[in-house]
C-alpha positions in Angstrom: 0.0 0.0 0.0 2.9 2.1 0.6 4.0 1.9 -2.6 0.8 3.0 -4.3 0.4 5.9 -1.7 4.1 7.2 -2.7 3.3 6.8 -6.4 0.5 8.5 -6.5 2.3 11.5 -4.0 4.6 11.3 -7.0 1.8 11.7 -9.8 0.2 14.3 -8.1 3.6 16.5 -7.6 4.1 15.9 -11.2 0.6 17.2 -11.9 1.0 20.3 -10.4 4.4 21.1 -11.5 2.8 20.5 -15.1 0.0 22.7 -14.3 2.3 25.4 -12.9 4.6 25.3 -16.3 2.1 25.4 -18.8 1.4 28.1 -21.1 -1.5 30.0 -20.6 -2.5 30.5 -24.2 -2.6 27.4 -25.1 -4.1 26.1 -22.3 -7.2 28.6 -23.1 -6.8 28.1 -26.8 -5.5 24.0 -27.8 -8.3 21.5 -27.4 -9.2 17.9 -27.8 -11.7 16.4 -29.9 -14.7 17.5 -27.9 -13.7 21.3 -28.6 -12.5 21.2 -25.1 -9.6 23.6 -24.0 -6.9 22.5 -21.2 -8.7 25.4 -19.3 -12.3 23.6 -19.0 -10.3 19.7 -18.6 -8.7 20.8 -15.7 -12.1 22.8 -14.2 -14.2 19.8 -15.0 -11.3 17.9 -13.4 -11.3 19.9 -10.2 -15.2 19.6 -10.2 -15.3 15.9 -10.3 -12.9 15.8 -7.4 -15.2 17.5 -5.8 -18.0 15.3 -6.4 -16.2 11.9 -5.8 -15.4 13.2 -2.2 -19.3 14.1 -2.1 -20.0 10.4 -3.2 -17.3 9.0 -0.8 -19.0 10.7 2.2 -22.5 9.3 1.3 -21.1 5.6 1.1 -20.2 5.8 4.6 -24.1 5.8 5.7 -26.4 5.3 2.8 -28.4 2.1 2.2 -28.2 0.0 -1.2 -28.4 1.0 -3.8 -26.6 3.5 -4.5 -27.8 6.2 -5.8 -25.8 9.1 -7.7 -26.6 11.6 -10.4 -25.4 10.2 -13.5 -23.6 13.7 -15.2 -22.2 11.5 -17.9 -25.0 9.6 -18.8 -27.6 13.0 -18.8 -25.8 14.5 -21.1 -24.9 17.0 -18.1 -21.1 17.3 -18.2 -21.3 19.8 -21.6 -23.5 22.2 -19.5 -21.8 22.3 -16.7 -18.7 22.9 -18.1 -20.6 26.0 -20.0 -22.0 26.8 -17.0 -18.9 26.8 -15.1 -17.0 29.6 -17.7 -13.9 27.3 -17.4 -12.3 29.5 -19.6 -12.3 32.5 -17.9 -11.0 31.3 -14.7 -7.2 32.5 -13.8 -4.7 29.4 -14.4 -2.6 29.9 -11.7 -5.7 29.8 -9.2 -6.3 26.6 -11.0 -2.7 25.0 -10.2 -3.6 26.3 -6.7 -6.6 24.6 -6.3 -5.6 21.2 -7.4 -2.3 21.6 -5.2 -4.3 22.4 -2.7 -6.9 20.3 -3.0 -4.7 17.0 -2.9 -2.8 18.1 0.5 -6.2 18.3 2.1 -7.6 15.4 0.1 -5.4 12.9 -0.4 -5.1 10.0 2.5 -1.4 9.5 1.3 -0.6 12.4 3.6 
């Protein structure tokens, strides 16, 4: 378990190192085959972070089954991410964020 705690450690350090490098207009400009920038990956990124924790808390006590929004599924993920104006966010409070958000996160600490 060790192991896959200090690897991970590792990926996530490299992560934000990679996030803290990159170059801001192409991050807001470049984008995959879903018309997606670098700017709204890492946003919807950061989001579904946000949401898995959400999820993990609700295992501890809810009853089966399971029950989560299905963003995916709904068709949901493309409106949120408009929603969410990705795009106009800073970068660096992005690097921040996901920096931060793994120190508080992460039960490799």
């Amino acid at each position: 378990m060790d192991n896959i705690s200090n690897a991970l450690l590792t990926l996530l350090s490299d992560l934000e190192d990679i996030l803290k490098q990159a170059d801001i207009e192409v991050v807001a400009t470049k984008t995959n085959q879903q018309h997606r920038t670098v700017k709204q990956i890492v946003g919807h990124l950061c989001d579904s972070a946000s949401n898995n924790t959400h999820r993990i808390v609700h295992l501890q006590y809810q009853t089966s089954p399971l029950i989560f929004p299905d963003y995916a599924n709904l068709g949901k993920n493309d409106l949120w991410i408009k929603l969410q104006a990705y795009n106009a966010y800073d970068w660096e409070d992005f690097a921040s964020v996901t920096e931060s958000y793994h120190q508080t996160r992460c039960p490799c600490h």
